[in-house]
C-alpha positions, 0 to 999 in steps of 0.5 A: 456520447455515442457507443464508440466513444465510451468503448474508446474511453473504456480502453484508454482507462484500462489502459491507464489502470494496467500501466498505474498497477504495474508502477504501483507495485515498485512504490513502496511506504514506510511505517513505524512503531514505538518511536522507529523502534520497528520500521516496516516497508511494504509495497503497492501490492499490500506485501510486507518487504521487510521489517527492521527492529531496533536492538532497543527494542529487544528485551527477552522479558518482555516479548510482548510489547514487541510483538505489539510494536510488530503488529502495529507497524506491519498494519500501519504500513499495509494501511498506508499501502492501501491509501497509496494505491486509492488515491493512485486509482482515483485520479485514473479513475476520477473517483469511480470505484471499480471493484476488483482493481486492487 
């Protein structure tokens, strides 16, 4: 393989991974907690766009176990954000890590 052709390929990827970036902040997942007492959604670029509580799950007594169903629900949705986007980037980038992409 000759110089040219990996500046060559070099650029379609950089290519690919701005476009992959761009659609990868419009994609959002959704999680949940306590049986989908606390829904979150968050989207590709690992920010929290809304969090929805159930009337259920609000009792004044007891704030922590809803606090706990927040905590969990904001971090199963920034983990599964953060699934999202690797698998994503692995099959533009055939499984290489680049640090710093996302």
């Amino acid at each position: 393989m000759n110089m040219n052709n990996l500046m060559k390929q070099a650029q379609q990827m950089q290519a690919k991974l701005a476009m992959l970036q761009n659609e990868l902040n419009d994609r959002e997942v959704e999680a949940s907690a306590g049986g989908g007492a606390v829904k979150v959604k968050v989207n590709g670029k690992q920010q929290v766009l809304s969090i929805e509580i159930s009337k259920e799950a609000v009792d004044p007594n007891d704030v922590a176990t809803l606090e706990e169903l927040v905590l969990t629900a904001v971090n199963s949705g920034l983990k599964a954000s953060q699934d999202m986007v690797q698998q994503a980037m692995s099959k533009v980038t055939g499984g290489m890590n680049i640090p710093g992409m996302f």
